[in-house]
BADREN-766390 format. One record per residue (C-alpha): residue in three letters; chain; y, z, x. Coordinates in Angstrom, 2 decimals. Layout:
   resn   chain         v         w         u
    ala       A         Y         Z         X
...
END
This chain:
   resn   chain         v         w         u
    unk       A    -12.39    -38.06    -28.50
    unk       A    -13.81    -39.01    -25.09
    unk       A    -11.94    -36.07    -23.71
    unk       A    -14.08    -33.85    -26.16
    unk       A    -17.44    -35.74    -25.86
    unk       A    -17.27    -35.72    -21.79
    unk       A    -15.82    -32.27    -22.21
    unk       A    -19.19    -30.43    -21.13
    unk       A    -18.54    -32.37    -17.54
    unk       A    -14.73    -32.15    -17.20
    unk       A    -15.39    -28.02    -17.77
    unk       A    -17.83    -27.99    -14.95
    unk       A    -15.48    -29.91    -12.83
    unk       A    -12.96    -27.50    -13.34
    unk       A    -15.18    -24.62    -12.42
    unk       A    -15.62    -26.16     -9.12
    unk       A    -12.25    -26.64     -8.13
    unk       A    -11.14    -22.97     -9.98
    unk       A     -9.23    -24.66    -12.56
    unk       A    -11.22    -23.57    -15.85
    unk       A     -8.11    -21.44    -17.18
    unk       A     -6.00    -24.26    -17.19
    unk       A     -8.85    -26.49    -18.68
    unk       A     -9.38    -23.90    -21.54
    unk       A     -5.63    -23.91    -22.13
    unk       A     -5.69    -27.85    -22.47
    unk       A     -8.70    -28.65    -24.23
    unk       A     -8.26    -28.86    -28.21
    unk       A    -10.29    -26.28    -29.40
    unk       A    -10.43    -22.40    -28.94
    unk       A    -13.47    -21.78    -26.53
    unk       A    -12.48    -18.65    -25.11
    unk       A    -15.26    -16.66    -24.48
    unk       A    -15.33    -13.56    -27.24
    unk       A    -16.15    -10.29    -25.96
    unk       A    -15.42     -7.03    -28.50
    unk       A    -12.03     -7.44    -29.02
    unk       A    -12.26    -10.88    -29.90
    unk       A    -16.01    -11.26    -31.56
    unk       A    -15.66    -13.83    -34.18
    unk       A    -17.15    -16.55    -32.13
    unk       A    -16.65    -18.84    -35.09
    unk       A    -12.96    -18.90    -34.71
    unk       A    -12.41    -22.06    -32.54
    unk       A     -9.56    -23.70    -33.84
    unk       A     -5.86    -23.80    -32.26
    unk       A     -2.81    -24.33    -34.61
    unk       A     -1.14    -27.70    -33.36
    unk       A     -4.44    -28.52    -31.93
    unk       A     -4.58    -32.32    -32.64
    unk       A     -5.83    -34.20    -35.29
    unk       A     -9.62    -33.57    -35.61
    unk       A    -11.56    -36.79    -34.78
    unk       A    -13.29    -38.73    -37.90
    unk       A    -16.71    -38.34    -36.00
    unk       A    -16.46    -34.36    -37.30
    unk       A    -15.28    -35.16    -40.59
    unk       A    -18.44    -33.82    -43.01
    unk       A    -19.74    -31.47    -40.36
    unk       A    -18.42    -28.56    -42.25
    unk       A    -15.53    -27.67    -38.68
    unk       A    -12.56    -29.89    -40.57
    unk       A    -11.27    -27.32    -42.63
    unk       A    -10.75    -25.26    -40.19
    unk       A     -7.11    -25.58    -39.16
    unk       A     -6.16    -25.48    -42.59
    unk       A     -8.10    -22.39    -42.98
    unk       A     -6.09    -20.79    -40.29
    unk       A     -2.75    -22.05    -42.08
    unk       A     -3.66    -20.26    -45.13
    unk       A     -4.82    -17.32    -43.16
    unk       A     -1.23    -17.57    -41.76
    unk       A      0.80    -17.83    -44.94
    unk       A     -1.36    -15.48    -46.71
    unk       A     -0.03    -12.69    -43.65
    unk       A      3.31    -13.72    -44.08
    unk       A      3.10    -13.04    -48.56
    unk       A      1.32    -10.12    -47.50
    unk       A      4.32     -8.95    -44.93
    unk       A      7.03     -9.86    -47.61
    unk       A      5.35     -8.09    -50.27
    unk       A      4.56     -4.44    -48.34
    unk       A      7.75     -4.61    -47.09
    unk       A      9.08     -5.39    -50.52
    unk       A      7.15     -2.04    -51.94
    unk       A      8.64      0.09    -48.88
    unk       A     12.44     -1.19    -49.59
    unk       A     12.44     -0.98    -53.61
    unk       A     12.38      1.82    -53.81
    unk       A     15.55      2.48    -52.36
    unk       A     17.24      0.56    -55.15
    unk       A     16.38      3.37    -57.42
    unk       A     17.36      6.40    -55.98
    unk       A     20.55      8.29    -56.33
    unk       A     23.34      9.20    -53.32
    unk       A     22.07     12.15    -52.69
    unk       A     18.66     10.89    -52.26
    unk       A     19.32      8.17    -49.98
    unk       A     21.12     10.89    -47.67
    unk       A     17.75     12.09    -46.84
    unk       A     15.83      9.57    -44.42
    unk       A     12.56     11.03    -44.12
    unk       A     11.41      8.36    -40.79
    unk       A      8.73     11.08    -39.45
    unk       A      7.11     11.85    -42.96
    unk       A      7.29      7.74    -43.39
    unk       A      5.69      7.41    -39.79
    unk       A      2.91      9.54    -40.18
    unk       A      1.92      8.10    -43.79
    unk       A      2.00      4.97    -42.11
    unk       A     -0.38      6.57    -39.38
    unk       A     -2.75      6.67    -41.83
    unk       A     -2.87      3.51    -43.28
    unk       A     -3.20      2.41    -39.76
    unk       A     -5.95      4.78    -38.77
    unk       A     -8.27      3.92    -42.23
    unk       A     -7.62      0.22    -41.42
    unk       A     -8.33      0.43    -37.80
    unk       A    -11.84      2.37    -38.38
    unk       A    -12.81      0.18    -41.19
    unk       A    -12.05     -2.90    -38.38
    unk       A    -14.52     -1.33    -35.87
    unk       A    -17.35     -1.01    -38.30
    unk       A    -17.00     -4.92    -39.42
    unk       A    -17.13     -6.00    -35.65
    unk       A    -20.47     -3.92    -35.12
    unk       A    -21.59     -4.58    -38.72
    unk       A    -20.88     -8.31    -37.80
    unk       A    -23.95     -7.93    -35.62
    unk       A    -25.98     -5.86    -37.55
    unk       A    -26.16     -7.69    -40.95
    unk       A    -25.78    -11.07    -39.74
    unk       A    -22.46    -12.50    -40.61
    unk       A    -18.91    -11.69    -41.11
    unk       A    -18.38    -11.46    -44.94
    unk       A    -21.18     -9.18    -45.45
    unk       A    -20.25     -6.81    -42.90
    unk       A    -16.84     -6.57    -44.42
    unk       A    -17.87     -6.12    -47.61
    unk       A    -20.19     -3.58    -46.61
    unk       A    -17.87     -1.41    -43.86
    unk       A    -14.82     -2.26    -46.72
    unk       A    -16.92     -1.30    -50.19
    unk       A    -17.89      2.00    -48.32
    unk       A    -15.28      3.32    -47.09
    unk       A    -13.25      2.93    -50.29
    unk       A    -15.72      4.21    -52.42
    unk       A    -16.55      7.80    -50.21
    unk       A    -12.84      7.88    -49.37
    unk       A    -12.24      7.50    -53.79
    unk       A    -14.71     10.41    -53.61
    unk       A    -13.07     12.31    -51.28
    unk       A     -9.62     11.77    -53.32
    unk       A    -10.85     13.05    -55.98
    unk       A    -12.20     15.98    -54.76
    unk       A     -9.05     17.13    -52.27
    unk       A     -7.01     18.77    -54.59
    unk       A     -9.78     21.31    -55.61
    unk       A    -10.59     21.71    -51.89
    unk       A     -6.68     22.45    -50.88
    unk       A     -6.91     25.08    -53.57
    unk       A     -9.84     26.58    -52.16
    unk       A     -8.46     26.77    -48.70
    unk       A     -4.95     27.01    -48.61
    unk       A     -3.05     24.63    -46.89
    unk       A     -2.63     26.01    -43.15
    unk       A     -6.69     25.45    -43.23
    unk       A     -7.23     22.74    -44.70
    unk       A     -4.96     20.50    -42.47
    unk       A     -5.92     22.66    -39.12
    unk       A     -9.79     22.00    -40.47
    unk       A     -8.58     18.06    -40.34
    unk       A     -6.24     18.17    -37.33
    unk       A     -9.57     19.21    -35.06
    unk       A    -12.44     18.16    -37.23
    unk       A    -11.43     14.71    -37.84
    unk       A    -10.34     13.33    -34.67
    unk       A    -14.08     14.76    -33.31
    unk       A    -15.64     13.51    -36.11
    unk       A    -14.38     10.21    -35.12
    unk       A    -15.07      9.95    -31.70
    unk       A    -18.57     11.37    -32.72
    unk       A    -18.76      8.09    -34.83
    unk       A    -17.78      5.99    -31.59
    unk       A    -20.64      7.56    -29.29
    unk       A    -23.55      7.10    -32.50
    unk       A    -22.72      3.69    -33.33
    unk       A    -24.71      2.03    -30.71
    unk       A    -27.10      3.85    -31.16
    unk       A    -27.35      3.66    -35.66
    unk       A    -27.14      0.06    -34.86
    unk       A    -30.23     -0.12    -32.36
    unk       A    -31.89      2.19    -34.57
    unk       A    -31.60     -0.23    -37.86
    unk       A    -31.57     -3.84    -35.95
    unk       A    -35.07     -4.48    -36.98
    unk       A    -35.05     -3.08    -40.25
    unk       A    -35.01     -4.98    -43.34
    unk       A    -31.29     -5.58    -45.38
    unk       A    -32.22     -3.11    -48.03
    unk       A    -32.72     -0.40    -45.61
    unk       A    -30.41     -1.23    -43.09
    unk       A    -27.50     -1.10    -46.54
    unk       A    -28.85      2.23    -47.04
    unk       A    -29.18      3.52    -43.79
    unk       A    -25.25      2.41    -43.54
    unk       A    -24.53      4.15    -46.73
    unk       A    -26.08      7.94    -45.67
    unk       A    -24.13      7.09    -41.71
    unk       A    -20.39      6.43    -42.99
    unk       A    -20.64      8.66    -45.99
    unk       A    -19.43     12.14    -44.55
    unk       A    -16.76      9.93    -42.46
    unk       A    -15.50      8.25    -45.31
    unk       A    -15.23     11.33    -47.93
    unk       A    -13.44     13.27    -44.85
    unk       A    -10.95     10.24    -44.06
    unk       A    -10.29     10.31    -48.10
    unk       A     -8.71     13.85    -48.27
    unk       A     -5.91     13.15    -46.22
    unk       A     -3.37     10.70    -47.80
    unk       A     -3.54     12.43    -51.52
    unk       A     -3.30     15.85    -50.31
    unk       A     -0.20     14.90    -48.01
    unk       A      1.29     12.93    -50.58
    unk       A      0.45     16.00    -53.23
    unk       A      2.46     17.94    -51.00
    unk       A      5.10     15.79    -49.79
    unk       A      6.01     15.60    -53.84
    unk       A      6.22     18.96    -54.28
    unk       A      8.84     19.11    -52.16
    unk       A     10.55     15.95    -52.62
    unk       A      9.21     13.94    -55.48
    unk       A     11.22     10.64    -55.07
    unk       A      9.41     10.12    -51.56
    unk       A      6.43      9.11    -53.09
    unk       A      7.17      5.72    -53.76
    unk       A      8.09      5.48    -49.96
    unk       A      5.22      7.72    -48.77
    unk       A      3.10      4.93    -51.08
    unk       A      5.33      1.54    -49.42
    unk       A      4.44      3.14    -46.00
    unk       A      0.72      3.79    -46.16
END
């Protein structure tokens, strides 16, 4: 407890003799600075840090370790269970099924699980900023993606009939990626343009900005998995698992 009351001094101390990593290692909390790949500044706790002295007890900061064991068992359930849904299915197919191993078909439906989750992670660290706290933004960055991408889904079947296949996916192959990095370079600038607008507007403003990314990021795993059962139908359940 002393060490974490006198801890402002002891930090300074180490910063004068260069020993601050090795102080931040030590010291019972996570104080790290955060910088963008690490922005939830609210995340101090280590795992095995030490019991939490009774002085902090009803201060609202001693639930966190066990917050970050659930977090941690919740991972694990979550691990057990997708890889649970990519193995099962493999139970229930015959010989001659199993003789076909389609990895790169499994990689690249696993691509794009990875890419929606990755560009829904980059809008809840900005949106973090923008609306004021973590659980909103994810809500928000989460709730519209999945609805525009629903949209999109529902729509990409009548689209790869109106463009033929060789189009559609070379429209997606060079649109999407620049429609992406398009979304990187306007960011800062949507989110300088809405910081001093009022919630309603700024959830609106969000709406019309990830709209056209969303209903474009939504066309791709239907229409690959419409045509990935055409030509094998028992690799859906995998093409599902992997995604």
């Amino acid at each position: 407890l002393d060490f974490i009351n006198s801890g402002f001094v002891h930090y300074f101390r180490s910063l004068e003799n260069g020993t601050e990593n090795v102080f931040i290692e030590d010291y019972p909390f996570n104080i790290k600075p955060v910088n963008d790949d690490r922005p939830f500044f609210f995340n101090y706790f280590k795992l095995g840090g030490g019991e939490i002295p009774q002085e902090i007890w009803g201060t609202g900061l001693a639930g966190g370790p066990f917050q970050l064991t659930v977090l941690l068992l919740t991972f694990v359930q979550l691990l057990f269970l997708s890889l649970s849904i990519l193995v099962s299915p493999l139970f229930f197919m015959s010989r001659d099924e199993k003789r076909y191993l389609p990895v790169v078909q499994m990689l690249a439906f696993a691509a794009f699980g990875f890419g929606f989750m990755f560009i829904e992670m980059t809008f809840i660290q900005h949106f973090t900023l923008l609306f004021g706290d973590p659980a909103t933004s994810a809500a928000t960055a989460i709730g519209i993606m999945l609805v525009f991408s629903a949209l999109g889904s529902l729509f990409s079947k009548k689209i790869l009939i109106a463009s033929g296949e060789k189009l559609f996916f070379g429209f997606l192959a060079i649109f999407l990626p620049l429609m992406i990095l398009g979304y990187a370079v306007l960011v800062p600038h949507f989110m300088a343009f809405c910081s001093g607008l009022a919630f309603t507007l700024k959830l609106l403003f969000t709406v019309l900005f990830m709209a056209p990314l969303g209903f474009i990021a939504g066309t791709v795993f239907p229409v690959s998995l419409f045509l990935a059962g055409e030509k094998k139908s028992f690799f859906i359940p995998l093409a599902f698992g992997a995604n």
